[in-house]
mmCIF file of the protein (N, C-alpha, C, O) and its ligand, coordinates in Angstrom:
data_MODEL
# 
_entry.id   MODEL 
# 
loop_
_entity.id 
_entity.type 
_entity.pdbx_number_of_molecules 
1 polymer     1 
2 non-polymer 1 
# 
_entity_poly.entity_id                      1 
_entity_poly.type                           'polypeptide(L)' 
_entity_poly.nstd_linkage                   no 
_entity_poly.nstd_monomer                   no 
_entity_poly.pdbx_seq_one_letter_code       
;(UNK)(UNK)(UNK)(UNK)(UNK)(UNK)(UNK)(UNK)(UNK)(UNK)(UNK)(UNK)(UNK)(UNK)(UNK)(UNK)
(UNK)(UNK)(UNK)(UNK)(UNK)(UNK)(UNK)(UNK)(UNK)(UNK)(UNK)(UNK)(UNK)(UNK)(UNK)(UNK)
(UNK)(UNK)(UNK)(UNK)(UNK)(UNK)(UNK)(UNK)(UNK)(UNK)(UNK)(UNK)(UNK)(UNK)(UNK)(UNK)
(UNK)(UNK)(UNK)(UNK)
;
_entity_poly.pdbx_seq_one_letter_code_can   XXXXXXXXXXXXXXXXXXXXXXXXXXXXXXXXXXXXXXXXXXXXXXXXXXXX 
_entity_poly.pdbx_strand_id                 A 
# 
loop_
_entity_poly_seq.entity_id 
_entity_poly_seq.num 
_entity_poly_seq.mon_id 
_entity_poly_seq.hetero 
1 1  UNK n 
1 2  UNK n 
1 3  UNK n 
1 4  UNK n 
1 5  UNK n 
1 6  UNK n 
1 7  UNK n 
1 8  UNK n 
1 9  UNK n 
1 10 UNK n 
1 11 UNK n 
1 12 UNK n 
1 13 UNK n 
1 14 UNK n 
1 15 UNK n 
1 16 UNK n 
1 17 UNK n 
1 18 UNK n 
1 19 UNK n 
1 20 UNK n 
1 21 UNK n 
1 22 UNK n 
1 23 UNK n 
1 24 UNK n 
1 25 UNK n 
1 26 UNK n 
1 27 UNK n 
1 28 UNK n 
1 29 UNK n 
1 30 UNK n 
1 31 UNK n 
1 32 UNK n 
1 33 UNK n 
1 34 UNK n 
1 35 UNK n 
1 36 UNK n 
1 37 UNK n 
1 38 UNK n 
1 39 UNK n 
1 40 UNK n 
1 41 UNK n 
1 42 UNK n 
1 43 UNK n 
1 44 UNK n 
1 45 UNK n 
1 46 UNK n 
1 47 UNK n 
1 48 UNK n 
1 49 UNK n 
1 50 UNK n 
1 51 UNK n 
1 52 UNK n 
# 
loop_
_struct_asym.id 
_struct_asym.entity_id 
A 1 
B 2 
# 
loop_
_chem_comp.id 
_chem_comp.type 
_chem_comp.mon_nstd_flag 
UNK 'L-peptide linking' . 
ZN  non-polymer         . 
# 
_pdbx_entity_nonpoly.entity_id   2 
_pdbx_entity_nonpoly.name        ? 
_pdbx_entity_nonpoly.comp_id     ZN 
# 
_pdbx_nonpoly_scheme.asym_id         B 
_pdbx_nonpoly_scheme.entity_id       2 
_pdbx_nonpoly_scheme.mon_id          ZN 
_pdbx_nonpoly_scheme.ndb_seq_num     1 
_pdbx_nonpoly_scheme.pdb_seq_num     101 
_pdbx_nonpoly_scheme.auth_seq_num    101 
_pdbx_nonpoly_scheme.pdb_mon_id      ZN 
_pdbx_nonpoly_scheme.auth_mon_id     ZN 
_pdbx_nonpoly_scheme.pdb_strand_id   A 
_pdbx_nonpoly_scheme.pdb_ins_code    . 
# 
loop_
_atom_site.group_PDB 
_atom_site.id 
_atom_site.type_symbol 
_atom_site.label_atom_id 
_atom_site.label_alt_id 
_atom_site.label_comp_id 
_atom_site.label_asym_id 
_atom_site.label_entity_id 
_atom_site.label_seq_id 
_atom_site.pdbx_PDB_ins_code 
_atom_site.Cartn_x 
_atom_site.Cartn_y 
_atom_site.Cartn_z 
_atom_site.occupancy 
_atom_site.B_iso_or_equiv 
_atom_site.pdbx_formal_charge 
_atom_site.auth_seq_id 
_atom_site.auth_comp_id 
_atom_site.auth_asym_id 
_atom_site.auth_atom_id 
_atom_site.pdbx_PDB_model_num 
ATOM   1   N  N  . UNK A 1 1  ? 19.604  3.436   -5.190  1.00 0.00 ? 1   UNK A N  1 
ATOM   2   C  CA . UNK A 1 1  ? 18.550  3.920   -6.067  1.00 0.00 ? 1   UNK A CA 1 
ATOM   3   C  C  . UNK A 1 1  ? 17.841  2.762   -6.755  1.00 0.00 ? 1   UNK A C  1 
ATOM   4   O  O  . UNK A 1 1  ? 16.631  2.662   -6.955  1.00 0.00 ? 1   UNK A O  1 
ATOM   5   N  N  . UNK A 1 2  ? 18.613  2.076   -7.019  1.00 0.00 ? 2   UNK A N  1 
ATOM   6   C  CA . UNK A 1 2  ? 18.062  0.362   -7.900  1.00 0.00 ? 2   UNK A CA 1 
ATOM   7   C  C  . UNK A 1 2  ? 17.705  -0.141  -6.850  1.00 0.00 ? 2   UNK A C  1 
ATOM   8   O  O  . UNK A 1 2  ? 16.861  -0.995  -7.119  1.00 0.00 ? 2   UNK A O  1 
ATOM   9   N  N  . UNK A 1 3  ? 17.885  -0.082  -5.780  1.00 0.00 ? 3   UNK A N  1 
ATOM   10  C  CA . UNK A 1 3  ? 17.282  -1.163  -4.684  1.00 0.00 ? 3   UNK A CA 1 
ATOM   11  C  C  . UNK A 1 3  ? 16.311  -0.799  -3.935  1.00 0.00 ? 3   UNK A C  1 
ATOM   12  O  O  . UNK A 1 3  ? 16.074  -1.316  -2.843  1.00 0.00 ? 3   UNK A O  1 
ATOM   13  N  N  . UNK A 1 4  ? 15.346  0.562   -4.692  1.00 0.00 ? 4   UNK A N  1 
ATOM   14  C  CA . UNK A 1 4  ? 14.552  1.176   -3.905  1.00 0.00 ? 4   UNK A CA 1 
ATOM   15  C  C  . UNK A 1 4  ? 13.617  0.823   -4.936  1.00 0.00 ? 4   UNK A C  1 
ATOM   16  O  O  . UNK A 1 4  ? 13.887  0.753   -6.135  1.00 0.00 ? 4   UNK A O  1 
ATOM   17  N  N  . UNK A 1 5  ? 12.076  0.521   -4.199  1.00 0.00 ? 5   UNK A N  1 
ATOM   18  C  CA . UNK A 1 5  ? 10.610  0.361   -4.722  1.00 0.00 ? 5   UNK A CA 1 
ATOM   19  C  C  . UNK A 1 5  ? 9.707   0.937   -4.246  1.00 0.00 ? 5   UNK A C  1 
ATOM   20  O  O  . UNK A 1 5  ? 9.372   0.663   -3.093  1.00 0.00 ? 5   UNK A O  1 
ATOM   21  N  N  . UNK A 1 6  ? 8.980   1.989   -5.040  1.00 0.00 ? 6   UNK A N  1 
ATOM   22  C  CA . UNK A 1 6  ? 7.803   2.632   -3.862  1.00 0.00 ? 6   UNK A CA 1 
ATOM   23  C  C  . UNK A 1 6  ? 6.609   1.500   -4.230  1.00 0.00 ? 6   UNK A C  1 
ATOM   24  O  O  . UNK A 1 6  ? 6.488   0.764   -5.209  1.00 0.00 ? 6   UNK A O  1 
ATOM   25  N  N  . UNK A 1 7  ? 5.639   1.708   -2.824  1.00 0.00 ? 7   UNK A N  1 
ATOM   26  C  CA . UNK A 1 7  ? 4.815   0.515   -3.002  1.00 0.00 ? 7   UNK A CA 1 
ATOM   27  C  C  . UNK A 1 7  ? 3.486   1.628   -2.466  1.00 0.00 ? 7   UNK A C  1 
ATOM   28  O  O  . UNK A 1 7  ? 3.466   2.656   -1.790  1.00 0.00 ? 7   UNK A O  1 
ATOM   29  N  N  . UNK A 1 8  ? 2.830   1.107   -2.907  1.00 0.00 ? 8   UNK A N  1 
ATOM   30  C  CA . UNK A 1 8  ? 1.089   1.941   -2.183  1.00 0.00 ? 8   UNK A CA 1 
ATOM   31  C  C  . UNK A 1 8  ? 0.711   1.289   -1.714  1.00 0.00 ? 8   UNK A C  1 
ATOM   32  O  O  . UNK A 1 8  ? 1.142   0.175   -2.011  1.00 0.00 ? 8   UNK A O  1 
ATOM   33  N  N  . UNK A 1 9  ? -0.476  1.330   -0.510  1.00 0.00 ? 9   UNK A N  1 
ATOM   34  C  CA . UNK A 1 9  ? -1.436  0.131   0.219   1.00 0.00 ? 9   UNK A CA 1 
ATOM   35  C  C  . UNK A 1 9  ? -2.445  0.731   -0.635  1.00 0.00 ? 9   UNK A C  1 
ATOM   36  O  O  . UNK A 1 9  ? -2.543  1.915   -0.957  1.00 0.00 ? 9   UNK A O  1 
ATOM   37  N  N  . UNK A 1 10 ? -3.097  -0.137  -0.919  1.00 0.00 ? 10  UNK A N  1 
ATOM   38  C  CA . UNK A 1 10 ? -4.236  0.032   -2.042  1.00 0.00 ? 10  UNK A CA 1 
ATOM   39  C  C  . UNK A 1 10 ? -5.708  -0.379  -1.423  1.00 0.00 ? 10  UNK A C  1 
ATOM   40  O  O  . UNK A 1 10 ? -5.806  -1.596  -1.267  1.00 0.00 ? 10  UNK A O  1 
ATOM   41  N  N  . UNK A 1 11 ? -6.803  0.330   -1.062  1.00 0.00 ? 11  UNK A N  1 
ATOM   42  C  CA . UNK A 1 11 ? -8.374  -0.260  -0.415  1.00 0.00 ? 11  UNK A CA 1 
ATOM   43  C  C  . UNK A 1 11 ? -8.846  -1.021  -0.897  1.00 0.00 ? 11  UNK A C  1 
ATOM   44  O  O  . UNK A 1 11 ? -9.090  -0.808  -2.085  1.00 0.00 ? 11  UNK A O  1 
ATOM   45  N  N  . UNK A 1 12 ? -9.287  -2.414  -0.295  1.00 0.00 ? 12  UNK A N  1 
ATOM   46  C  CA . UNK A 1 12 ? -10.405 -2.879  -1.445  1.00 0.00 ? 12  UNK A CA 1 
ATOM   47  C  C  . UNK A 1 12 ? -11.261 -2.284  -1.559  1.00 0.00 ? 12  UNK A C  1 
ATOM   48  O  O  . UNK A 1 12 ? -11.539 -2.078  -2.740  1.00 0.00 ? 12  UNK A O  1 
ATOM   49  N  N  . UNK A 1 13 ? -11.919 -1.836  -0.838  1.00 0.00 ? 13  UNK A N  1 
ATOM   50  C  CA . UNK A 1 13 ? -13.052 -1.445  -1.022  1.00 0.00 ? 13  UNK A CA 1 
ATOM   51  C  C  . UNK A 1 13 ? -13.059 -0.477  -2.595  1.00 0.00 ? 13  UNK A C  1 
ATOM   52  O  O  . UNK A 1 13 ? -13.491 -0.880  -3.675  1.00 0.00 ? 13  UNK A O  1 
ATOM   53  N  N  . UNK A 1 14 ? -12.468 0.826   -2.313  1.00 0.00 ? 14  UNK A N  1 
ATOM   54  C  CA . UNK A 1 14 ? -12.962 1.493   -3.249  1.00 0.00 ? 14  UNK A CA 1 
ATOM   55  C  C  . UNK A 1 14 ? -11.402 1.966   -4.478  1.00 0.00 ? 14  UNK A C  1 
ATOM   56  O  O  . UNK A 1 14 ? -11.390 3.009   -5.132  1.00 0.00 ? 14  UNK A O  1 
ATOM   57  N  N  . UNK A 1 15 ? -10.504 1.138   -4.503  1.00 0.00 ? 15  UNK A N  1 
ATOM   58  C  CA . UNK A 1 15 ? -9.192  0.411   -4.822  1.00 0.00 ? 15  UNK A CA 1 
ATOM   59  C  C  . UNK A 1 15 ? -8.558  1.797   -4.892  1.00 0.00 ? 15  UNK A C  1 
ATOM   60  O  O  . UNK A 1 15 ? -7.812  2.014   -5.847  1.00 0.00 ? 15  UNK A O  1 
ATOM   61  N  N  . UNK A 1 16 ? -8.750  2.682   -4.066  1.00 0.00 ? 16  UNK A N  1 
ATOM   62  C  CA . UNK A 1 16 ? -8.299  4.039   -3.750  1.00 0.00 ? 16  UNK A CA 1 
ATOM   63  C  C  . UNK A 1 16 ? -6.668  3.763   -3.056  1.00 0.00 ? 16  UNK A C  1 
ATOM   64  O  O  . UNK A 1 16 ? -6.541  3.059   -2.054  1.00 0.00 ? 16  UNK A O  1 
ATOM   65  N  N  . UNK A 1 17 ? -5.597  4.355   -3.674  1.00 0.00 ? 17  UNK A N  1 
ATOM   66  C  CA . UNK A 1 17 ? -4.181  4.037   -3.223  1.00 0.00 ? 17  UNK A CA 1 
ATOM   67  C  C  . UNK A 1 17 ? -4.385  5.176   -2.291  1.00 0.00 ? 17  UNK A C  1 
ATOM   68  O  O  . UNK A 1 17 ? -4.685  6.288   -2.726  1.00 0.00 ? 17  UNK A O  1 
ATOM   69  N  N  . UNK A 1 18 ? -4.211  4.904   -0.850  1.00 0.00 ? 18  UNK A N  1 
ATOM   70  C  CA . UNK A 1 18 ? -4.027  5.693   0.055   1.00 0.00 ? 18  UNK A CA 1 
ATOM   71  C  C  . UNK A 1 18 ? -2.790  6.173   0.622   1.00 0.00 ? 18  UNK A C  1 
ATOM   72  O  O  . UNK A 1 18 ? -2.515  7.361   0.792   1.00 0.00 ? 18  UNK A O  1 
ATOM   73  N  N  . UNK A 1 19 ? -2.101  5.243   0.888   1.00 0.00 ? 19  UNK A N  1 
ATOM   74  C  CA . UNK A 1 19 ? -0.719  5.341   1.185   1.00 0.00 ? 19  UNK A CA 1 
ATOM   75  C  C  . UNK A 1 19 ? 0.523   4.736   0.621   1.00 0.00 ? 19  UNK A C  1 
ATOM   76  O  O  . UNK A 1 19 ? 0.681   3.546   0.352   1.00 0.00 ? 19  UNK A O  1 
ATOM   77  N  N  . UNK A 1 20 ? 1.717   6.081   0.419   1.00 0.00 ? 20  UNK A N  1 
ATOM   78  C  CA . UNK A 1 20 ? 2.911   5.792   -0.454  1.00 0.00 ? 20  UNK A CA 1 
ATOM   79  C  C  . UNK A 1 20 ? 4.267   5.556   0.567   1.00 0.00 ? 20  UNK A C  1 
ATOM   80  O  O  . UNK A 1 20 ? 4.631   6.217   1.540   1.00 0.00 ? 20  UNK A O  1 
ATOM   81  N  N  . UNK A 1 21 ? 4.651   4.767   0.161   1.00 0.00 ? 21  UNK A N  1 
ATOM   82  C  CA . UNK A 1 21 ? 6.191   5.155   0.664   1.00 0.00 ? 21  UNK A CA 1 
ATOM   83  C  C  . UNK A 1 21 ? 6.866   4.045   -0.007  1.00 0.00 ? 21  UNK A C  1 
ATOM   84  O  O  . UNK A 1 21 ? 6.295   3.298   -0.802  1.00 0.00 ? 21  UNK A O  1 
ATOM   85  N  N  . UNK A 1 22 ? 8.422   3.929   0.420   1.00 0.00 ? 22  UNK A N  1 
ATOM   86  C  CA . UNK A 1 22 ? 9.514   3.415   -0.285  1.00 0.00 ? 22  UNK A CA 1 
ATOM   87  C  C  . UNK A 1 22 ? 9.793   2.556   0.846   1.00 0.00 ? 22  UNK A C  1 
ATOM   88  O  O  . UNK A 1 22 ? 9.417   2.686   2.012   1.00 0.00 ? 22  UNK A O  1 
ATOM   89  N  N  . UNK A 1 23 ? 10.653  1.480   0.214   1.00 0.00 ? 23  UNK A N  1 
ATOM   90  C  CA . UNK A 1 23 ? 10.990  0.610   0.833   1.00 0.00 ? 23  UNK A CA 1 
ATOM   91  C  C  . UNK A 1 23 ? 12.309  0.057   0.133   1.00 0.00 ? 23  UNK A C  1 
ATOM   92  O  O  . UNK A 1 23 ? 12.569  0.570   -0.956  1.00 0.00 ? 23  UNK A O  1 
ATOM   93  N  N  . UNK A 1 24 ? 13.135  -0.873  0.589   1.00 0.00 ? 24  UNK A N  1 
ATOM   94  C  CA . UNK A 1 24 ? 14.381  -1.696  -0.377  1.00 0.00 ? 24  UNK A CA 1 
ATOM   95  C  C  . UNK A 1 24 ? 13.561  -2.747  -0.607  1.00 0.00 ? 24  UNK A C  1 
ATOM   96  O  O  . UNK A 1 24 ? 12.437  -3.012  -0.181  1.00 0.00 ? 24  UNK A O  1 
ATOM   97  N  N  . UNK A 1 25 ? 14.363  -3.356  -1.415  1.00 0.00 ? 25  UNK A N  1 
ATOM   98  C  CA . UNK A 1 25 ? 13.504  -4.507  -2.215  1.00 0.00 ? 25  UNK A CA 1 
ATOM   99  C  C  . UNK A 1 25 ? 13.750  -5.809  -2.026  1.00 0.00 ? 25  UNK A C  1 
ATOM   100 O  O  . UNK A 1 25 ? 13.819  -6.792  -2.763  1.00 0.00 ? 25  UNK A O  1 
ATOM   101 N  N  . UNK A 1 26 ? 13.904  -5.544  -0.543  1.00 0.00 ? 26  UNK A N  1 
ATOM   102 C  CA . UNK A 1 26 ? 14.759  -7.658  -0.016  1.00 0.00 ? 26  UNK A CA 1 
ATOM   103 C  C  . UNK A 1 26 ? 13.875  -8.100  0.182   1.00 0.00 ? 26  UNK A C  1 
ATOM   104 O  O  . UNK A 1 26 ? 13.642  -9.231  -0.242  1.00 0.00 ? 26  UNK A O  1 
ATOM   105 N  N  . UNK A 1 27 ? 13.073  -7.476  0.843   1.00 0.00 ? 27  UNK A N  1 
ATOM   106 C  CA . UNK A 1 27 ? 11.661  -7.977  1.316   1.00 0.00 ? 27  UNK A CA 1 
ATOM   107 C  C  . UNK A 1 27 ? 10.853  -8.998  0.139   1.00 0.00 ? 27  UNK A C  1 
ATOM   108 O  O  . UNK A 1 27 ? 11.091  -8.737  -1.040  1.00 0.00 ? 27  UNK A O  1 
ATOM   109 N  N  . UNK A 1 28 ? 10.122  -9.886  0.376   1.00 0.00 ? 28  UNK A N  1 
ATOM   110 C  CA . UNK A 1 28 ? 9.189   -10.531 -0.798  1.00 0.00 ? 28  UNK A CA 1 
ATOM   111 C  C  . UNK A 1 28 ? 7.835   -10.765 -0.055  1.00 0.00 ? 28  UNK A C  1 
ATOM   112 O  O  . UNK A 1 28 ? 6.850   -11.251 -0.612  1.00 0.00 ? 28  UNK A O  1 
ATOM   113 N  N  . UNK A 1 29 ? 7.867   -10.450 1.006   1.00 0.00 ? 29  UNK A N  1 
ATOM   114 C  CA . UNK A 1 29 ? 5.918   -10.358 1.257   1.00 0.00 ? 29  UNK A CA 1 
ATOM   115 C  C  . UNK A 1 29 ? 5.334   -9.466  1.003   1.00 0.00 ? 29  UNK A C  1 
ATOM   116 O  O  . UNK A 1 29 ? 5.880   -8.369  1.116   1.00 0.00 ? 29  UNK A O  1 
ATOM   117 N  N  . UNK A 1 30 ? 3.923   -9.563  0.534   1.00 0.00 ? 30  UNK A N  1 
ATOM   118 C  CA . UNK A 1 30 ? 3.645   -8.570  0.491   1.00 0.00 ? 30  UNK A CA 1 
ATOM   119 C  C  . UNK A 1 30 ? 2.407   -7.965  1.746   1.00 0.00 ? 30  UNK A C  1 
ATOM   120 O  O  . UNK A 1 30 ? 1.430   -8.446  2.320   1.00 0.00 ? 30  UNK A O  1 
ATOM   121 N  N  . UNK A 1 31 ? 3.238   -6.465  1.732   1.00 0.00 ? 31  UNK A N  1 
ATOM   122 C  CA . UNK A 1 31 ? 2.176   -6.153  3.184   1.00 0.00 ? 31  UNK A CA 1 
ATOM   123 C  C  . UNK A 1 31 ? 0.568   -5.899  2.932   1.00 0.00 ? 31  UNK A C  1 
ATOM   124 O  O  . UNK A 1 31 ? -0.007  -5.641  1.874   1.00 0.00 ? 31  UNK A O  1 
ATOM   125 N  N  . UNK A 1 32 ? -0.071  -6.091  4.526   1.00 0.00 ? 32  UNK A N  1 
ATOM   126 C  CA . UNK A 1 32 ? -1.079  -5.744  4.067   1.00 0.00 ? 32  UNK A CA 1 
ATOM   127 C  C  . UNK A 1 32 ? -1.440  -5.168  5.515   1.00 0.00 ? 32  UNK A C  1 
ATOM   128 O  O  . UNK A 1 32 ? -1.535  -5.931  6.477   1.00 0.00 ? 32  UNK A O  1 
ATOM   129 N  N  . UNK A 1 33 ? -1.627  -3.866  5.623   1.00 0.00 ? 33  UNK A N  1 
ATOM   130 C  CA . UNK A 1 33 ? -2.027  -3.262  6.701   1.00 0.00 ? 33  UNK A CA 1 
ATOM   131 C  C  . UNK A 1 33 ? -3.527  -2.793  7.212   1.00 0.00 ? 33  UNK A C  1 
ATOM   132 O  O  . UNK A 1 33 ? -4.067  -2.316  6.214   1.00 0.00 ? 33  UNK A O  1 
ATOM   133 N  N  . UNK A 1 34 ? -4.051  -2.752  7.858   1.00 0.00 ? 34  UNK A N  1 
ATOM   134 C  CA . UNK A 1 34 ? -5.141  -2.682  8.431   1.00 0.00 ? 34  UNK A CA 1 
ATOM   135 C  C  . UNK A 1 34 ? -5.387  -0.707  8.721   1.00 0.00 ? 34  UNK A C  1 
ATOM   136 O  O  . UNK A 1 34 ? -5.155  -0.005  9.705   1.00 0.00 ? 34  UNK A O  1 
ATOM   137 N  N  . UNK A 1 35 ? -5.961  -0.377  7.298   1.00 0.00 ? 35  UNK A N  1 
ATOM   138 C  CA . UNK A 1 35 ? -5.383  1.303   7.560   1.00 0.00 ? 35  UNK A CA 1 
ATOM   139 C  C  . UNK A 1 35 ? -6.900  2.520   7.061   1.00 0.00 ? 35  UNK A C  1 
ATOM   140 O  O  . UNK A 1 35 ? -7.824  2.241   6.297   1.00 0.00 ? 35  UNK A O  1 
ATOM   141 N  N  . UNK A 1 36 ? -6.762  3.318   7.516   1.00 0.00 ? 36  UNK A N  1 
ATOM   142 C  CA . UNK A 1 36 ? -8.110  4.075   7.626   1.00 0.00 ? 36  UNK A CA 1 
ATOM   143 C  C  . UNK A 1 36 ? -7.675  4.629   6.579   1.00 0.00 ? 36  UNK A C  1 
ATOM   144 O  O  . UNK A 1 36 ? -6.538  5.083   6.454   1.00 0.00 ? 36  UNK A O  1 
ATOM   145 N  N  . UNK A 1 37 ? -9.205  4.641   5.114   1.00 0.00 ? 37  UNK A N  1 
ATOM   146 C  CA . UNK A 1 37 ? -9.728  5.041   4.279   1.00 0.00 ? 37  UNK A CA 1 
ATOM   147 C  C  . UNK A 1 37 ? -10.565 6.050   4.286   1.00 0.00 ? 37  UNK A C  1 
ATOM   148 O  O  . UNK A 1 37 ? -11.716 5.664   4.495   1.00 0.00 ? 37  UNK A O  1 
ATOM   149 N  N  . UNK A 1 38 ? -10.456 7.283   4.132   1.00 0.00 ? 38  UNK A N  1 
ATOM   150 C  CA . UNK A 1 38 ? -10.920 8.253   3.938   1.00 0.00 ? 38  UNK A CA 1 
ATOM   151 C  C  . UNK A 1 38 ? -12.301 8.283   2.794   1.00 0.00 ? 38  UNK A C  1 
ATOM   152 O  O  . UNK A 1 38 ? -13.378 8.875   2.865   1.00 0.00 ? 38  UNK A O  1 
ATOM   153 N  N  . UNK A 1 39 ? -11.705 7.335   1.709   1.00 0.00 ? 39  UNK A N  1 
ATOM   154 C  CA . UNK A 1 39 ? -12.834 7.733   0.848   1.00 0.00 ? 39  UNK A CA 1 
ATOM   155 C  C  . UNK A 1 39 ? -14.210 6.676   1.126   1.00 0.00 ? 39  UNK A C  1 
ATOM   156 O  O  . UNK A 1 39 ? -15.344 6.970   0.750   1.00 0.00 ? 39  UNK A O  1 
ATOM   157 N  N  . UNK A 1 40 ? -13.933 5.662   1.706   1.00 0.00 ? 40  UNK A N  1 
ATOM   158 C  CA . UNK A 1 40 ? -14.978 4.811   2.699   1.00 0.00 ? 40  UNK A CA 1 
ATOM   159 C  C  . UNK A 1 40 ? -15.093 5.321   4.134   1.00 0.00 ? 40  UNK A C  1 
ATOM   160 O  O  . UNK A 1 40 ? -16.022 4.912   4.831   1.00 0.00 ? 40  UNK A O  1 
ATOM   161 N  N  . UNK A 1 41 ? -14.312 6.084   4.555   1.00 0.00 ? 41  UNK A N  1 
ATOM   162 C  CA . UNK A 1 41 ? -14.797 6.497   5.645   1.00 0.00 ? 41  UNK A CA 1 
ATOM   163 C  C  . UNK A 1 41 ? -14.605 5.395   6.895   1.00 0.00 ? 41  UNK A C  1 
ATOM   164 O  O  . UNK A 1 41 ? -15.137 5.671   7.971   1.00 0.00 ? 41  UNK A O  1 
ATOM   165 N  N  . UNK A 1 42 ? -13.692 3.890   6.729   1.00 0.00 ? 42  UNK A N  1 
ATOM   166 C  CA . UNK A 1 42 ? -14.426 3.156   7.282   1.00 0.00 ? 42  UNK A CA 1 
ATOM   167 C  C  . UNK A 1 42 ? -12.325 2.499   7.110   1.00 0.00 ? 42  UNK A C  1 
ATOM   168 O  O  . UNK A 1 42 ? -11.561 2.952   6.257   1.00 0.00 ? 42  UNK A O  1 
ATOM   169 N  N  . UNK A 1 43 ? -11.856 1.222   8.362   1.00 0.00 ? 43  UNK A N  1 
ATOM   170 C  CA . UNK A 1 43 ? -10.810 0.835   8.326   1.00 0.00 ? 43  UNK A CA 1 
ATOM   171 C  C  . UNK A 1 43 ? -10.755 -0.350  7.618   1.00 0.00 ? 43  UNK A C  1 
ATOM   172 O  O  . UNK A 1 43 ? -11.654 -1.180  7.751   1.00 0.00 ? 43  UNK A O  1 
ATOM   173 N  N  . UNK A 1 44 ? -9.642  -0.572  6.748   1.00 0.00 ? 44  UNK A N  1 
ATOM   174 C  CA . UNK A 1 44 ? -9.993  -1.200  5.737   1.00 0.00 ? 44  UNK A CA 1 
ATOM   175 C  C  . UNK A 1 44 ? -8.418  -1.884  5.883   1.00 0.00 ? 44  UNK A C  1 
ATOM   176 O  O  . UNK A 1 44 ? -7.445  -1.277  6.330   1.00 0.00 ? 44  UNK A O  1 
ATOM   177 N  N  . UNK A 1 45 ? -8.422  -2.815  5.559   1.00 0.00 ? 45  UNK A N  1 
ATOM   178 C  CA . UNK A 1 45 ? -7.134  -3.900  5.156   1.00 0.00 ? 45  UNK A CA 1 
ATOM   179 C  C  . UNK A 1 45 ? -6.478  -3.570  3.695   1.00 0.00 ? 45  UNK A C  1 
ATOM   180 O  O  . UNK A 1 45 ? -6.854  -3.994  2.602   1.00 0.00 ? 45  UNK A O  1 
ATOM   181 N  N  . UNK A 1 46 ? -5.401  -2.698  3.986   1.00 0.00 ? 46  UNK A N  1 
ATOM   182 C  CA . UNK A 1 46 ? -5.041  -2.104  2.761   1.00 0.00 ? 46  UNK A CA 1 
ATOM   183 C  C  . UNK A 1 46 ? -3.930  -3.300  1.956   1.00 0.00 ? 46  UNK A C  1 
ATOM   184 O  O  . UNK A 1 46 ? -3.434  -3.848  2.940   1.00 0.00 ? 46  UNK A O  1 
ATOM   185 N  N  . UNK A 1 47 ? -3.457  -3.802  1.024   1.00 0.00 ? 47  UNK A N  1 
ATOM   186 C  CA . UNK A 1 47 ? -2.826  -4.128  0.008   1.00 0.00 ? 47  UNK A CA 1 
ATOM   187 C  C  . UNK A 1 47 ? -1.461  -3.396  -0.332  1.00 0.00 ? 47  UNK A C  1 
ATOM   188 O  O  . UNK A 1 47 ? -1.546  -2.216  -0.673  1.00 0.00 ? 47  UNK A O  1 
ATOM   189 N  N  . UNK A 1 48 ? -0.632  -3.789  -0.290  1.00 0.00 ? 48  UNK A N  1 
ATOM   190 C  CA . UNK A 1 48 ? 0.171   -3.735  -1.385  1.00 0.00 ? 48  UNK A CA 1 
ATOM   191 C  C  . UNK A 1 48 ? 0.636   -3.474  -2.554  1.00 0.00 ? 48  UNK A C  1 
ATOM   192 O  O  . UNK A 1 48 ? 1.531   -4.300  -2.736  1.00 0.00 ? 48  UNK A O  1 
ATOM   193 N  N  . UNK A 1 49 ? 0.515   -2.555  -3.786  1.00 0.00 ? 49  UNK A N  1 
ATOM   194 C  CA . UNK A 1 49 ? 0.790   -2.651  -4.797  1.00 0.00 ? 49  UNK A CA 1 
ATOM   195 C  C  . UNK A 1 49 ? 1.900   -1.699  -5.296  1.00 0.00 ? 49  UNK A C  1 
ATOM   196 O  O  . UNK A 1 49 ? 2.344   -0.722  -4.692  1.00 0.00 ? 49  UNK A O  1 
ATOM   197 N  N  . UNK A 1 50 ? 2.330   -2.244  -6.720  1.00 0.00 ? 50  UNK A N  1 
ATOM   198 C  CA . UNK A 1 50 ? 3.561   -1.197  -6.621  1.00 0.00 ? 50  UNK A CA 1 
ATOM   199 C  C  . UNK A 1 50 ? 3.182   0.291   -7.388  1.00 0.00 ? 50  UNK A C  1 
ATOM   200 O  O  . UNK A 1 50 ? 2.315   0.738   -8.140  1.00 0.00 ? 50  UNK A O  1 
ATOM   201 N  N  . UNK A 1 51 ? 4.321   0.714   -6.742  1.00 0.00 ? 51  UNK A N  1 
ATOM   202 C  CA . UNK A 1 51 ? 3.662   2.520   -7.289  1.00 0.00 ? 51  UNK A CA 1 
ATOM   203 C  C  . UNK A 1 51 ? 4.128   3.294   -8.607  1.00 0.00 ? 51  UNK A C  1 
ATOM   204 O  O  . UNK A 1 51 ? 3.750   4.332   -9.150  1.00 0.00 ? 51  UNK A O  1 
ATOM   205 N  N  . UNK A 1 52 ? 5.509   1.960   -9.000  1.00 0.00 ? 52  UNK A N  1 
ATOM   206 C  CA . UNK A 1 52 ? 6.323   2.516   -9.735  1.00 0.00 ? 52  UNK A CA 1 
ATOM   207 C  C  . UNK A 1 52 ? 6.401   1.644   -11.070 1.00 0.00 ? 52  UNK A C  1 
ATOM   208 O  O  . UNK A 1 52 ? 7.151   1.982   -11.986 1.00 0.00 ? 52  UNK A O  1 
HETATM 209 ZN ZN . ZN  B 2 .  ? -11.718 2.806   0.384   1.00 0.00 2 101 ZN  A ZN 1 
# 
């Protein structure tokens, strides 16, 4: 439970958090996925940020 972090990919474009999920927390990069934005309409290099 302590070793769990939810993280969002966050748009630049319109800094709309699109996608949630959890992860453990060994990891230290942070991702950045290449993920379709609905509210741009358009594929966007999503971010990282935390959710929690
Ligand atoms: Zn967007």
């Amino acid at each position: 439970m302590a070793e769990r972090i939810v993280i969002a990919l966050e748009c630049p474009g319109c800094k709309r958090r699109n996608y949630h999920f959890a992860r453990g927390k060994k990891k230290e990069y942070k991702l950045a996925l290449n993920k379709f934005c609905s509210q741009c309409r358009k594929y966007a290099v999503h971010k990282e940020v935390k959710a929690n």
